[in-house]
C-alpha positions as CSV (number, residue, x, y, z in Angstrom):
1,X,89.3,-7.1,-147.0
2,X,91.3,-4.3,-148.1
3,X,91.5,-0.6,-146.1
4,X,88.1,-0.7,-145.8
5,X,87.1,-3.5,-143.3
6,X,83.7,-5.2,-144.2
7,X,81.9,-5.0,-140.9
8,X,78.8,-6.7,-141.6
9,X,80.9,-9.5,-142.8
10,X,83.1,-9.8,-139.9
11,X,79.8,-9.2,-137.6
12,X,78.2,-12.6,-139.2
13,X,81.6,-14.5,-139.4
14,X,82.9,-13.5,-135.5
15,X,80.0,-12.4,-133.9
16,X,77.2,-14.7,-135.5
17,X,75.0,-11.4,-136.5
18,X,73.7,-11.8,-139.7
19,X,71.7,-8.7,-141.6
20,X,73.1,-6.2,-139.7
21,X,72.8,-2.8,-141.6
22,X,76.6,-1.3,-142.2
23,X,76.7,1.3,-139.1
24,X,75.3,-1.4,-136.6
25,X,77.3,-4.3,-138.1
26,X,80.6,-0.9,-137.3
27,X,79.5,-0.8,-133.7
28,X,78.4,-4.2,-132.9
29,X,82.0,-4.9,-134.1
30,X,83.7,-2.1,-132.2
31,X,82.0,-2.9,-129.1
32,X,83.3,-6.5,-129.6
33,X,87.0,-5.1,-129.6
34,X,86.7,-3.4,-126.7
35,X,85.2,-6.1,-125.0
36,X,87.9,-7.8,-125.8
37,X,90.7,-5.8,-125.0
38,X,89.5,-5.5,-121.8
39,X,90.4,-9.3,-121.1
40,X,93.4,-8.9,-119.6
41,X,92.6,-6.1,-117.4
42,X,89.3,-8.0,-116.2
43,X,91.5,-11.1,-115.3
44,X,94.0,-8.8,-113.3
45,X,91.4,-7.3,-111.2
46,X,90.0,-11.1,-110.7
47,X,92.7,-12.2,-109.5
48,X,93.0,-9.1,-106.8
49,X,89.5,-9.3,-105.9
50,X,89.2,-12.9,-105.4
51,X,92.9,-12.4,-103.3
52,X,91.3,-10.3,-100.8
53,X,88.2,-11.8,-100.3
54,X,87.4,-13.9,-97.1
55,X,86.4,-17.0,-97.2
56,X,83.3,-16.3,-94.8
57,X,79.2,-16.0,-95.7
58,X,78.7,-12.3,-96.7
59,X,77.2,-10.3,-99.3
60,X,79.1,-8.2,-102.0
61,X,78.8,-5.4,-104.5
62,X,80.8,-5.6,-108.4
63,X,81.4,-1.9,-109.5
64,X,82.6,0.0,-112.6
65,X,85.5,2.2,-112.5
66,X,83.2,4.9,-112.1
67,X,81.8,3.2,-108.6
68,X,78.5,2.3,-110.2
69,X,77.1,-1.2,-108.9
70,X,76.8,-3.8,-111.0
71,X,75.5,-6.5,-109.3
72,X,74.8,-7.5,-106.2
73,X,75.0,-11.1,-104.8
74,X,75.4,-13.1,-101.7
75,X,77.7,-16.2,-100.5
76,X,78.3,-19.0,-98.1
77,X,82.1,-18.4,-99.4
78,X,82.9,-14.9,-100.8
79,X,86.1,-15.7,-102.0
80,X,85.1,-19.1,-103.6
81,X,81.5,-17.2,-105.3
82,X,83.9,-14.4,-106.4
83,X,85.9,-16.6,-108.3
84,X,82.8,-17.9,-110.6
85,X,82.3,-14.5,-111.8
86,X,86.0,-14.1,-112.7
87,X,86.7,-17.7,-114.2
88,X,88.0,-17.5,-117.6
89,X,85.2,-20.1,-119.1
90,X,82.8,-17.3,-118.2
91,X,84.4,-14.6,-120.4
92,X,82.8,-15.4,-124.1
93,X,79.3,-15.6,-122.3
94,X,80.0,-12.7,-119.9
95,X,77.4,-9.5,-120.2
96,X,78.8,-6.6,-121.5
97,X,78.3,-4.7,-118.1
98,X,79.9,-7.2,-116.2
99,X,83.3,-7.0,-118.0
100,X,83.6,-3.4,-116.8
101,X,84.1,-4.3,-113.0
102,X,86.9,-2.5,-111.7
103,X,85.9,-3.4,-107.7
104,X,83.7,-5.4,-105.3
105,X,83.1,-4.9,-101.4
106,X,81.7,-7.6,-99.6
107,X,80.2,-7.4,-96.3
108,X,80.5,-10.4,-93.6
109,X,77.3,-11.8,-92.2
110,X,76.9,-14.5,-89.4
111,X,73.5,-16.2,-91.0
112,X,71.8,-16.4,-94.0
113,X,68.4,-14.6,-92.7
114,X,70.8,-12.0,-92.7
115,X,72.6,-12.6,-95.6
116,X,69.4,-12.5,-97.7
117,X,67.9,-9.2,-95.9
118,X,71.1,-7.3,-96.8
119,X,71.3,-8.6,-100.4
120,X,67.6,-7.3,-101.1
121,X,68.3,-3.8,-99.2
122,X,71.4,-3.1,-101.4
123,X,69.5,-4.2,-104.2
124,X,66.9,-2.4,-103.6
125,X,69.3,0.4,-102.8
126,X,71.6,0.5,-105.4
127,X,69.2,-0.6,-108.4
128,X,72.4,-2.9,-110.1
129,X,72.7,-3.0,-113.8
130,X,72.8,-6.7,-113.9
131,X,70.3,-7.9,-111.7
132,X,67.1,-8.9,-112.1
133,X,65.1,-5.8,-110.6
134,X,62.2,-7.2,-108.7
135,X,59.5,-5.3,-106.6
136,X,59.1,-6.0,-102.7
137,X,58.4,-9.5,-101.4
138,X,54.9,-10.2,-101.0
139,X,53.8,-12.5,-98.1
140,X,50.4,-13.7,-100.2
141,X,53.0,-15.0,-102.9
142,X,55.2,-17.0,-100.4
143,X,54.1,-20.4,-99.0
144,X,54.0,-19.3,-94.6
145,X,51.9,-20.5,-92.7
146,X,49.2,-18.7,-90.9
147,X,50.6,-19.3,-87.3
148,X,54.0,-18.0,-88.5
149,X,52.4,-14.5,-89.6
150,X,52.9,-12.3,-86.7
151,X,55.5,-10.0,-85.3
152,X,58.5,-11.1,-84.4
153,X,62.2,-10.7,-83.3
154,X,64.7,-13.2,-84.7
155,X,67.8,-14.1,-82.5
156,X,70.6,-15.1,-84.9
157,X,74.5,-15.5,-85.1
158,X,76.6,-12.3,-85.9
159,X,80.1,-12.6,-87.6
160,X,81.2,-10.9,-84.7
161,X,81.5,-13.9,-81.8
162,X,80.9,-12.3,-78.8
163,X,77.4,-10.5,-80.4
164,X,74.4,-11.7,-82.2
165,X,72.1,-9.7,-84.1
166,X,68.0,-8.7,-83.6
167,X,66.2,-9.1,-86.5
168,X,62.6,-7.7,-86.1
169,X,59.4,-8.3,-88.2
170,X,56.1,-6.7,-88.8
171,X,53.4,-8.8,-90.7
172,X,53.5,-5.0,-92.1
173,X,56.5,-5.8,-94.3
174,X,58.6,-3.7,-91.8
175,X,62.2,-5.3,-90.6
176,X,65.0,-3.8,-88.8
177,X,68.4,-5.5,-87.8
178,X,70.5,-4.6,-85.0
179,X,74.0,-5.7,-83.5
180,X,73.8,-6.4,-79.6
181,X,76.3,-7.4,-77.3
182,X,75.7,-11.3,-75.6
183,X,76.7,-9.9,-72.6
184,X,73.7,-7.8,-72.1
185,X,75.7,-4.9,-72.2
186,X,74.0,-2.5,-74.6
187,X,70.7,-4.5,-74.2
188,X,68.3,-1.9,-72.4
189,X,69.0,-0.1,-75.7
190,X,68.3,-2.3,-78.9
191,X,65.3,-3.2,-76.5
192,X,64.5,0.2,-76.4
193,X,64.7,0.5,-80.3
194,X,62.7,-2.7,-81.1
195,X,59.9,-1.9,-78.5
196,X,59.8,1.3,-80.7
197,X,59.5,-0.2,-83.9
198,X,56.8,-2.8,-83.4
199,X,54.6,0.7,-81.9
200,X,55.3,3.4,-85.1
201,X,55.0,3.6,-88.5
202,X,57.1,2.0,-90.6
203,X,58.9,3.9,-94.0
204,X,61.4,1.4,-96.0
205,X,61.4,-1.6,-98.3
206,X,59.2,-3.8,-97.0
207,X,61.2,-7.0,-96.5
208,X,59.6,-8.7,-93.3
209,X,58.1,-11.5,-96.0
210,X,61.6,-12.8,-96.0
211,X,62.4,-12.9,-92.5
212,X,58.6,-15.0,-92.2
213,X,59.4,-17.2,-95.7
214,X,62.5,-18.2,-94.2
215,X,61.0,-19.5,-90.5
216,X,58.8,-21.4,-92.2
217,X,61.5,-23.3,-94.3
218,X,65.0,-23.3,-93.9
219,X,65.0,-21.0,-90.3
220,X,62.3,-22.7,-88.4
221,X,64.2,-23.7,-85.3
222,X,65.7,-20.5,-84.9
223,X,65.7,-18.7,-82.0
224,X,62.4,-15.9,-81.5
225,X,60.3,-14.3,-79.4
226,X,57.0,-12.2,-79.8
227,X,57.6,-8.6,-78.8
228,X,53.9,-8.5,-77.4
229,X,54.3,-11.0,-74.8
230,X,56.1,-8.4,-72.5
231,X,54.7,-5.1,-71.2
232,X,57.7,-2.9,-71.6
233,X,61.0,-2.4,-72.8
234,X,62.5,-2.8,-69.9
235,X,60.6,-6.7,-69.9
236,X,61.9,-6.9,-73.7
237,X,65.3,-6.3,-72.4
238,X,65.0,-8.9,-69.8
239,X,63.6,-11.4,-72.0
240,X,66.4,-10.6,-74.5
241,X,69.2,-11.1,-71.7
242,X,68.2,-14.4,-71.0
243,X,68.1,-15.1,-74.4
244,X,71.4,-14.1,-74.8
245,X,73.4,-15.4,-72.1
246,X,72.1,-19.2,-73.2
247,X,74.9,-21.0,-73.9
248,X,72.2,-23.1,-76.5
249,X,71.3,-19.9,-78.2
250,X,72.9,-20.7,-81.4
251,X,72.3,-24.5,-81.0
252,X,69.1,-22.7,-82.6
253,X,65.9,-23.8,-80.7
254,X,62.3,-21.7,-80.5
255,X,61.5,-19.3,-77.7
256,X,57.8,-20.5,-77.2
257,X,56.9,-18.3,-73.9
């Protein structure tokens, strides 16, 4: 090809871009090298990343060198989804973006209602290059049924064993999740906070459809309770207690009083 390379040639021979005009056919190339000499520095950090993971249900962030996020996923296995993005058969068909993570950070969850609230939050959050931005989840576009739509608190496993965590959710759209001891310790106060939030306004994605979309499916013999059937928080707290301190809490069944 002589001194002066002919890009649009080597854009239709390597790349499979034909009719590029010259400059394009120079960048599309360039881009290509870069791409590519980032291989080996892209397999490198694989191979840390996917070293430190757990092998536990969590959710997880891919960032740039710069700390901007680049995607954000969920797993039942962190380390064993982490490795999918970082096996070599994926690197011709990677997206450009994706080939400059530098880092992930994972978070541990105990369930997947919680798995898939915190995925949409960061997502929602973070606005990742690579993901498919969607708006809020809509409960008219999700097949729940009628009986199912009504406030709620969700009693679920936490990756911590001696917790589990409250979800709450408002046929508003409103969710919050919260960490409480089983052993009723810090009780009277996430009883306190949830009696709060079923009686204010709510500000903040609206991802209760979620939370309803999965009791009707996958969740439906999971632990709940309405948080109108009791006339205080002080009665929310005692409800919860009892709740907590069942040794067939996480057996899953349905709190029907």
């Amino acid at each position: 090809m002589g001194d002066a390379p002919d890009y649009e040639l080597l854009a239709a021979t390597v790349l499979g871009i034909r009719g590029a005009p010259p400059e394009l056919a120079r960048r599309l190339v360039a881009q290509a090298l870069v791409v590519e000499d980032r291989r080996d520095t892209w397999r490198a950090i694989g191979e840390r990343v996917c070293r430190d993971a757990p092998s536990t249900p969590g959710v997880y962030v891919l960032r740039d060198e710069r700390g901007r996020a680049l995607y954000v996923g969920k797993a039942v296995n962190l380390r064993r989804r982490l490795r999918t993005h970082f096996a070599e058969r994926r690197w011709r068909g990677l997206k450009a973006d994706l080939s400059r993570v530098a880092a992930a950070e994972w978070r541990e969850v105990g369930s997947e209602i919680e798995a898939l609230l915190r995925e949409a939050d960061l997502i929602g959050e973070l606005r990742p290059a690579v993901n498919v931005q969607v708006g809020a989840p809509a409960i008219r576009s999700r097949a729940i049924p009628p009986a199912l739509l009504r406030d709620a608190i969700v009693v679920v496993p936490s990756v911590e064993a001696d917790s589990a965590e409250l979800i709450g959710a408002r046929t508003d759209g409103g969710w919050m999740i919260q960490r409480t001891r089983r052993s009723g310790a810090d009780v009277a106060v996430h009883a306190a906070r949830l009696w709060r939030f079923f009686r204010t306004p709510f500000s903040g994605p609206l991802l209760a459809p979620i939370v309803f979309s999965w009791l009707a499916a996958r969740g439906a013999a999971a632990t709940r309770l309405d948080p109108h059937d009791v006339t205080s928080a002080r009665r929310l707290g005692e409800r919860l207690s009892a709740l907590l301190g069942d040794d067939r809490l996480f057996v899953e069944r349905l709190d029907q009083r």
